[in-house]
Each structure stands twice: as structure tokens, then as C-alpha cells.
Steps between C-alpha positions, in 0.01 A plus 500: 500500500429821619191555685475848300629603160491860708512674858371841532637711783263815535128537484478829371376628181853382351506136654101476419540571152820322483311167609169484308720603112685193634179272643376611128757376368449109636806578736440339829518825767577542847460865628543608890431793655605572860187775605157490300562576131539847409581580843754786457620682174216334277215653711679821591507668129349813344263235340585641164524293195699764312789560280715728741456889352763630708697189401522723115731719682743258604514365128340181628339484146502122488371486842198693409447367176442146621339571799256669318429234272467260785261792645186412211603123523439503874158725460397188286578208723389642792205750434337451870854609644647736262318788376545809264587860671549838443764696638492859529800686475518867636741725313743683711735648295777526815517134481523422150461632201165479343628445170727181628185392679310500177820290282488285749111425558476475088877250522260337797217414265725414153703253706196347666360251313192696575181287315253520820621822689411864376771707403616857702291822499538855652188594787461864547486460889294810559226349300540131542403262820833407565616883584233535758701363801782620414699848549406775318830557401495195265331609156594232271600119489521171252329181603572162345433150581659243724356227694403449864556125652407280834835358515529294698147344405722449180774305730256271612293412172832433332578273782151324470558465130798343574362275740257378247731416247647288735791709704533413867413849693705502840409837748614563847775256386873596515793348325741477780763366297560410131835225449590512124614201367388319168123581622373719764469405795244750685459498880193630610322631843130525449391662845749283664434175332825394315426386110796442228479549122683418163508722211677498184576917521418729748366876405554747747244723499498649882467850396695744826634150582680383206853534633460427856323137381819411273715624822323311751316207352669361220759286537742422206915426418783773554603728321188613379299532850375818611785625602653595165205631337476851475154649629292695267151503709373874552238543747262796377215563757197665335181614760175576453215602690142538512206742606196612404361577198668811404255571145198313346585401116678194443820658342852471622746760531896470476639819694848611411659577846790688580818237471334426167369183637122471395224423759163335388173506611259291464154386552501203766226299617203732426570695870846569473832663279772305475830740514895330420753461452821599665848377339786426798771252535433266731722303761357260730248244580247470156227378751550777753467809175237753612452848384707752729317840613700681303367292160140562615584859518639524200209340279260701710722798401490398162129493459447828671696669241239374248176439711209779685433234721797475718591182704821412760586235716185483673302382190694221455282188516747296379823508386751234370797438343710260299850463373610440129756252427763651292796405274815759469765657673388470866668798540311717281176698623169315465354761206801432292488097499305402185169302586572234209509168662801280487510089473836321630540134387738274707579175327767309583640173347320228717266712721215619473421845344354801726344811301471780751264805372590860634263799452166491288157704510151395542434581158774295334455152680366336239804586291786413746314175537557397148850650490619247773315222312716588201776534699462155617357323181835330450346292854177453360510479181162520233338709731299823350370822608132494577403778748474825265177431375349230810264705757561459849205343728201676472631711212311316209307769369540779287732844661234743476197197611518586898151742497382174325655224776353730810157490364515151399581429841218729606255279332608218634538606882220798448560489917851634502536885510615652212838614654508127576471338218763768371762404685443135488505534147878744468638222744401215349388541147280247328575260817278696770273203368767242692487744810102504516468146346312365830326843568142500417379787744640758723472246798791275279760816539502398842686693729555899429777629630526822370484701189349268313745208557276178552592140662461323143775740330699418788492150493569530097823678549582274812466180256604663156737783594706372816413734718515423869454811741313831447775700359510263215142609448471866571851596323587258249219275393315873501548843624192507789743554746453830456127499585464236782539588901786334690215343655355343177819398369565293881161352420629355147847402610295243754280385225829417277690317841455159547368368784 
């Protein structure tokens, strides 16, 4: 027998979500990761949980439509991580017309599934808050509702999830090669220690990496190898960067730029504005993508249009970038490939089955997971769908109970700033009581490092979260990277080493 019903290649959002609907499921689940999880596309999004306006003009209507009923299903299962906001929308009739902008806003909110989220509105910009750093050519605009998410906090809490329903959670662990014969079998270098594996079907979920892991890792029977499949994996670099705060509300804004790509801009980590994305076709290495000058320019460009507060290259305090896996005509330009995701079964008479997943958003993870569990329930059968209405760790509380949570976790630790206790509370919902379960006084935090990141949450998301060096820390497990000193973050990359 096989020592798992199913191997997961991928921990993103897609190969998280993919293994804990199946560990829910009573499947036994092996998922490996080469990097950290969420270590490229999964933690360089917008962080949006939206439907896709611009996706309306494309006729993506089924796109939209479900990811905007996964959009109020996600706000519920993970409250901590996902949370309502509004998006400003400046009217600029050279762009669009404002009378398509309003059909679609009022098509946005029909379609929606809206129950939670209030609907659109027009702001008089010379009157209302959100006018006052912009332009003063800019009179008028509609705002409506999407949601803001820490995604890849969302990576890793599906993986925990998963973990705890019994799935097998493999990072900095590569599949160097994959044999297909009536089971799996899965070759695997974890930091140089060789390991093999069995699996009943394997799920490629590698993201950028899809095709070049069938080409040069798995190993099957002629004629259907590599060579005679056809490739339909579009690369489509998006980049986004950060500065400071450019305005003090807590509104969004979606700017409608010149190529009629939109820009947002959004609040980010109390201190800053986070500005993306671009849209490019991408060829090369998916771990070497970083934004060019010229795509830094260009967003800059596009918020100068909009903003009184100008900003350029220099302001950049960070700025990254990620690449989209696409499925189409490799030859067509990145804007025109649609961003519905795609699911390829291989089954063969007497191997194994692989299911290899192209494309997918943040937003509709959830989703694509239980399409390639239906897409494999012939494999395990009297299985059922459990994860639409099942909160992810930490999110077992009501969607608008967080002002509650942060000042029950104010009593409890009345030591802990404020801003503390708020942030302990959006990352880790109703479990901050597992991070400060041995913390009694501010001595128990142990060692500060910087913002306000403590020894014992370290240790918690060294034992509970897999992560092993600083960057796991300050970008993934959280966003203080962006408020610690190189010399701070040398200082907690020697506390996370091993003697």
C-alpha cells in the first residue's frame, strides 16, 4: 500500500488549500515544498480578496461571480486575516466612461453574493476625506467594498490546518524526481538528505513551476512524456512597491492609468501605501522575478497622476514582485490570457494519475481546492466537501468580533501595548492565547527584537509554523520586515540558528 492516498507538489496558497480539503477529507497527505511556504507568488499578491472589477471588461463574468462569493466565505473563516475594505474610485472620464463605471460597480454588487459587504456609493471628493489627498482635478468618484488579506499568513494557517488533520507538511524539501508507475514513487532531497515516498496520485501544484517539474522530474512511458505535450504555461509578472504613507483614512483607491490597466492603493502596515500592480509577460527564472526600474516608474507615474503627494524611485522602501501562472495561448499577451484557472488530469490504464493545476487567485483557493477533489472523487470515493463553512485557525469567532478579540486579549495581557495586542490578535485570531500561553509578564516575551516582535512569538511560529530563519519571520510569518534594522533582523536570524 501506498504510503499516501496523495502527494502535493507546491506549498502555495493552491497546494495549501489543496492538502487540508483533502487531510479533511480522512485522505492521508503528503505535501512538499522546496523554499518556506508561500515563498514566491503566494506572498507577492495585491493581498486582495476580490472579485476582479476590471475582470467585467474582459466578460470574465463567471470569474467574478464566484470569486466573489468565495470573497464573504473567506471574510468568515478567517476574520483575523481577511477584512472588509473600501475602495475609492476617482472618476476620470478620459479613461472610462462614468456611466460604464457605474453598470459595472451596480453588475459588481448584484453578482456578489454581497450579505456582509456594503453596496457602492458616489463621494463628492471636494467635500469628502477621501478627496483631500488627491488632485484637485478629481471632483467625483464611487467607492464599494472589497477585502484586504495577509496572504500568505493564509498559506500558512491552511497548511497548519492541514497538519492537524493529519497531512504530512514537507518545506525546504524538493521532489527531485517523481517515477509513475501503479503508485508514486517520490524522490526527495530535504537539504541534502535523500528520503523516498509512495503516493496513490500526485497533484501538481508548483505554481511558475508547473511545467518545468513535469519536464524535469517526472519520469513516465513514451509517447506521452514531455516531449509531446504542448505547453500552455504563461508567465505574467505583476510588481508592487511600497512607501510611506501617502494619506491618513483607511480607504483604498483603484486608479485607472493610462493603458487602461488599474493601479491600487492601499493602506499597508499602519506607516506605509502599498502601490501594484504591473501586468508583463514573463520569461525566465520564477525565483530570480524582481520589479524592473522601468515598472517602479511606471506605478510611481501612475499615482502621481492621482496623488498631491508625489513619490519616485527614491521612496521606495520596498518593492517586490511575483509572477502569475497562466493557462492559454503562450503566444498571446499577458492582459489578454483569462485568469480562470485550469485542472489537467493524467490517468492512464495502470499508472498512477497526476492532476496538474495551472493559474488561480488568492481569492479563489478554496474553490480550486474542491474542484480537484471532485475531479478526483472517482480515486477517493465517499469523500464530501467540508471547507465552505469550517474557519481557519484562529478564525472561530464572529467576522465583525475583531474590536472584541483585541480587547479580550487586552484584559488578559493588560501589559502588551495596544498596537500589540492588535497585531497579535489580526495574525493569529482567537489563538494569540497559544502564542502567549506560557507568558505571564513582560519578562516571559523574552527577547525584543524589534517592533514589537518578542522571543515567545518566535519560538511559537518556529514550533507551529515551520519557520526557520528571519525572513520566514519578518516577511511571511508577518510583515515586520519593514520596520526592523538590518541589524535587528542579524540579531533574530542567530536566535533562530542552531548551535
Amino acid at each position: 500500500m501506498a504510503d499516501f492516498d496523495l502527494a502535493v507538489v507546491g506549498g502555495g496558497i493552491n497546494g495549501t488549500g489543496i492538502a487540508r480539503d483533502a487531510a479533511g477529507r480522512g485522505l492521508r497527505v503528503l505535501l512538499v515544498e522546496q523554499n518556506d511556504l508561500a515563498s514566491a507568488t503566494s506572498s507577492a499578491s495585491s493581498k486582495l480578496i476580490h472579485g476582479g472589477l476590471r475582470y467585467l471588461e474582459h466578460y470574465e463574468f463567471g470569474l467574478v461571480r464566484a470569486a466573489l462569493k468565495e470573497r464573504e466565505i473567506l471574510l468568515r473563516a478567517a476574520p483575523h486575516l481577511v477584512r472588509p475594505l473600501r475602495f475609492v474610485l476617482p472618476l476620470n472620464p478620459a479613461r472610462r466612461s462614468t456611466i460604464m463605471l457605474r453598470l459595472g460597480l451596480l453588475l459588481y454588487d448584484w453578482i456578489g453574493w454581497r450579505k456582509i459587504l456594503p453596496g457602492t456609493r458616489e463621494i463628492d471628493l471636494l467635500t469628502d476625506a477621501a478627496g483631500e489627498p488627491l488632485r484637485y482635478a478629481f471632483h467625483h468618484a464611487y467607492e464599494y467594498s472589497d477585502c484586504f488579506a495577509d496572504d500568505a499568513r493564509l498559506v500558512v494557517l491552511n497548511a497548519v490546518d492541514a497538519a492537524e488533520r493529519g497531512a504530512s507538511i514537507r518545506t525546504r524539501t524538493r521532489c527531485v524526481r517523481a517515477e509513475r508507475e501503479k503508485e508514486w514513487q517520490l524522490i526527495l532531497n530535504a537539504r541534502g538528505r535523500r528520503e523516498t515516498a509512495t503516493a496513490r496520485v500526485l497533484v501538481n501544484a508548483a505554481g511558475a513551476w508547473v511545467e518545468s517539474f513535469i519536464d524535469g522530474v517526472v519520469r513516465q512511458t513514451e509517447p506521452h512524456g514531455s516531449r509531446d505535450r504542448k505547453p500552455h504555461l504563461m508567465l505574467d509578472k505583476g510588481s508592487h512597491i511600497v512607501v510611506r504613507r501617502l494619506y491618513d483614512h483607511d480607504r483604498a483607491y483603484i486608479l485607472q492609468a493610462a493603458d487602461r490597466r488599474v493601479v491600487f492603493a492601499i493602506p499597508f502596515q499602519d506607516d506605509f501605501t502599498l502601490i501594484g500592480t504591473t501586468d508583463a509577460k514573463f520569461v525566465g527564472d520564477p525565483a530570480m522575478v524582481a520589479p524592473s526600474g522601468e515598472e517602479i516608474d511606471y506605478l510611481c507615474g501612475v499615482a502621481n497622476e492621482y496623488f498631491r503627494n508625489t513619490v519616485s524611485a527614491a521612496d521606495v522602501v520596498w518593492a517586490y514582485a511575483g509572477v502569475r501562472s497562466l493557462y492559454g495561448d503562450v503566444k498571446r499577451k499577458a492582459q489578454d490570457v483569462g485568469r480562470e484557472y485550469a485542472l489537467l488530469l493524467d490517468e492512464r490504464s495502470g499508472e498512477a494519475p497526476m492532476l496538474t493545476v495551472y493559474g488561480g487567485k488568492l481569492t479563489t483557493y478554496r474553490r480550486l481546492a474542491e474542484d480537484v477533489l471532485a475531479k478526483l472523487a472517482h480515486f477517493f470515493p465517499n469523500t464530501r466537501p467540508w471547507t465552505a463553512r469550517s474557519p481557519l485557525p484562529g478564525g472561530d469567532f464572529v467576522y465583525d468580533g475583531m474590536e472584541t478579540l483585541i480587547a479580550r486579549t487586552v484584559r488578559t495581557w493588560p501589559f502588551l501595548a495596544q498596537d500589540h495586542a492588535r497585531r497579535l490578535a489580526h495574525a493569529y485570531g482567537t489563538r494569540v492565547a497559544d502564542v502567549l500561553k506560557n507568558v505571564a509578564g513582560p519578562s516571559d516575551l523574552g527577547v525584543r527584537f524589534g517592533a514589537d516582535l518578542t522571543a515567545a512569538e518566535v519560538r511559537y511560529l518556529m514550533s507551529k509554523e515551520w519557520a526557520q530563519t528571519a525572513d520566514d519571520v519578518l516577511w511571511r510569518r508577518s510583515k515586520l520586515g519593514l520596520h526592523l534594522t538590518d541589524a535587528q533582523r542579524l540579531t533574530l536570524d542567530r536566535f533562530m540558528t542552531p548551535p
